[in-house]
FIBAVO-523305 format. One line per 3 residues: number of its first residue (from 1); for each residue x negated, y negated, z negated of C-alpha. Coordinates in nm, 2 decimals, always signed. Example, Ala and Ser with C-alpha at 12.3 -4.5 7.8 and 13.67 -1.06 7.14 Angstrom:
% residues 2
1) -1.23/+0.45/-0.78 | -1.37/+0.11/-0.71
This chain:
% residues 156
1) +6.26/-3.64/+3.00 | +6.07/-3.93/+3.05 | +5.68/-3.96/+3.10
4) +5.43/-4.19/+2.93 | +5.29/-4.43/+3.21 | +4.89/-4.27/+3.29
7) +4.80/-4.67/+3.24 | +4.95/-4.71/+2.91 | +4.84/-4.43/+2.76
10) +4.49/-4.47/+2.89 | +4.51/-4.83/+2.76 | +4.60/-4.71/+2.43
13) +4.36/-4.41/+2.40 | +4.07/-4.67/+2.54 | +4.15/-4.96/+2.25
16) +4.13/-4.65/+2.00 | +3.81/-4.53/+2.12 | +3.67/-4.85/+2.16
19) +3.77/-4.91/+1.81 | +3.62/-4.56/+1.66 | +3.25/-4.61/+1.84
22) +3.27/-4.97/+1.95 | +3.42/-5.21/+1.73 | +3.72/-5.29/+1.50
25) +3.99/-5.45/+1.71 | +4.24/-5.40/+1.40 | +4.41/-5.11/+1.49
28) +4.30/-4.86/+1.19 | +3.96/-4.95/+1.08 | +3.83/-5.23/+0.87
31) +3.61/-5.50/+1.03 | +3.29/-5.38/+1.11 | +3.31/-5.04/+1.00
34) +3.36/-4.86/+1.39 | +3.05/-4.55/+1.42 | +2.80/-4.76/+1.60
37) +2.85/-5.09/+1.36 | +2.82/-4.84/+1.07 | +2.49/-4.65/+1.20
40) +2.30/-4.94/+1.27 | +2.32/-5.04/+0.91 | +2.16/-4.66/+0.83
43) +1.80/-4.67/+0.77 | +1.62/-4.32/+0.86 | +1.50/-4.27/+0.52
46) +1.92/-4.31/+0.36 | +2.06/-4.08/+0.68 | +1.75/-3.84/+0.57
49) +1.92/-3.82/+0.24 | +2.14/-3.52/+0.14 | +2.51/-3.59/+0.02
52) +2.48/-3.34/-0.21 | +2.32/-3.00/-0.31 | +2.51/-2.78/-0.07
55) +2.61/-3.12/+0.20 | +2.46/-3.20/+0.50 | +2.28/-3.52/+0.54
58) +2.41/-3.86/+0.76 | +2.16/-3.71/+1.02 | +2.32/-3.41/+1.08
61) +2.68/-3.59/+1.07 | +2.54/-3.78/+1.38 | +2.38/-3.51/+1.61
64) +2.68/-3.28/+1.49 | +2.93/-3.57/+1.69 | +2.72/-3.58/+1.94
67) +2.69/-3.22/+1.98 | +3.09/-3.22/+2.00 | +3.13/-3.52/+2.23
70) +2.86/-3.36/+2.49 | +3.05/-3.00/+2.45 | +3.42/-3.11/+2.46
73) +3.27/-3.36/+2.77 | +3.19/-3.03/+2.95 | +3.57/-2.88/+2.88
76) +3.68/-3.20/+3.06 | +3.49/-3.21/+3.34 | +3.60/-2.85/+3.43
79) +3.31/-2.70/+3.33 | +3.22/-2.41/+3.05 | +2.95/-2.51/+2.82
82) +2.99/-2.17/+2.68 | +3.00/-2.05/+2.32 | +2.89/-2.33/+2.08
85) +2.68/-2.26/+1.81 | +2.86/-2.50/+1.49 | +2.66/-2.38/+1.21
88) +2.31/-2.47/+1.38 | +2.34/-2.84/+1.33 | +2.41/-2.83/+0.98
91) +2.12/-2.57/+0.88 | +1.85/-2.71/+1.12 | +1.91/-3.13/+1.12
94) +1.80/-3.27/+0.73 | +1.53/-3.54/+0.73 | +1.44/-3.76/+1.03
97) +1.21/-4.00/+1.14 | +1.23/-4.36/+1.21 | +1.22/-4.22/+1.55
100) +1.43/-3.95/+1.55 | +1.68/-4.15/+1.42 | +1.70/-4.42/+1.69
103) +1.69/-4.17/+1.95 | +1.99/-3.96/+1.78 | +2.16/-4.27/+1.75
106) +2.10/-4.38/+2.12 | +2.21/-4.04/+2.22 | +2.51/-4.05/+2.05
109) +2.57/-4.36/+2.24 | +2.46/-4.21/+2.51 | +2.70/-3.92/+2.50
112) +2.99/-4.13/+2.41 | +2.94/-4.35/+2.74 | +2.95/-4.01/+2.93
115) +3.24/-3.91/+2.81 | +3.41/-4.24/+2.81 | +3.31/-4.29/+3.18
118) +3.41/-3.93/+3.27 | +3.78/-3.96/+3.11 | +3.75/-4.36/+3.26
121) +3.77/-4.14/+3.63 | +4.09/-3.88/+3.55 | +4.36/-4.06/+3.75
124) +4.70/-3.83/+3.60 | +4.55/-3.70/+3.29 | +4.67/-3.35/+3.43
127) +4.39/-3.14/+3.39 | +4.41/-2.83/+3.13 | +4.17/-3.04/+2.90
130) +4.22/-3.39/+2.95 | +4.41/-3.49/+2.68 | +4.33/-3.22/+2.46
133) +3.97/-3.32/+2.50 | +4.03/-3.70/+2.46 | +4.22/-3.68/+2.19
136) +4.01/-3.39/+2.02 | +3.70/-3.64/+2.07 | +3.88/-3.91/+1.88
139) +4.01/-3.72/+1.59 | +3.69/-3.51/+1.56 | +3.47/-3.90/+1.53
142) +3.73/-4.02/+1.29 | +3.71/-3.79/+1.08 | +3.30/-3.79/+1.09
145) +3.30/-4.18/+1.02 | +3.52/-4.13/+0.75 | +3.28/-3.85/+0.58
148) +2.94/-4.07/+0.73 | +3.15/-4.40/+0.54 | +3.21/-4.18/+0.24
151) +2.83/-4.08/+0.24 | +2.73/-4.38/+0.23 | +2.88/-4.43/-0.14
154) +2.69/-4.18/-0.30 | +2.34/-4.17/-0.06 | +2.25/-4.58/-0.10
């Protein structure tokens, strides 16, 4: 059997997270639709705004990603965050501030540096939840952006 260089695949898992937060290289996404490009074109009053009767808002999309990032960051570092509580985000995080938003949106970046500079230290990629985690963190955005993109369609 033969095995994936660490280099390689940490070249290619970088370019794809640098694509999902960053900005569009061209590998899936469309110019200038990567998380952070996106969210900075979100005013706190149109992230405040429910999707729907029974969605969450934009808001909650973001501090729920971050909430993931910081908790799968823990798994990967070793550590045990403990039990997660999923369902709080979504009932307790509607409307925000001007100032609430900025600072969930510099957390988010926050957390994502974190976690990008943690997995930017893991040498074989052998620990129990080093891939997992990164590629868990990748998926888990995607598919966020996609419903934060999709949001955007019905909440501006």
């Amino acid at each position: 059997m033969s095995q994936i260089p660490a280099a390689l695949f940490t070249s290619e898992l970088f370019d794809l997270f640098e694509e999902t937060f960053v900005q569009v290289d061209g590998h899936y996404l469309d110019r200038g639709t990567s998380l952070f490009e996106t969210l900075d074109t979100i005013s706190a009053e149109v992230a405040s705004r429910p999707i729907g009767a029974t969605c969450a808002t934009i808001a909650a999309q973001v501090a729920h990603v971050r909430f993931y990032i910081d908790h799968l960051g823990q798994f990967m570092a070793g550590n045990d965050p403990g039990k997660a509580d999923w369902g709080e985000i979504w009932s307790t995080i509607s409307a925000v501030t001007t100032d609430e938003w900025d600072a969930s949106r510099a957390s988010l970046r926050d957390s994502y540096q974190n976690t990008r500079t943690l997995m930017t230290g893991f040498t074989t990629w052998e620990g129990e939840d080093d891939i997992g985690g990164a590629l868990s963190v990748l998926v888990h955005t995607a598919y966020h952006l996609g419903e934060i993109r999709q949001a955007l369609c019905t909440v501006t």
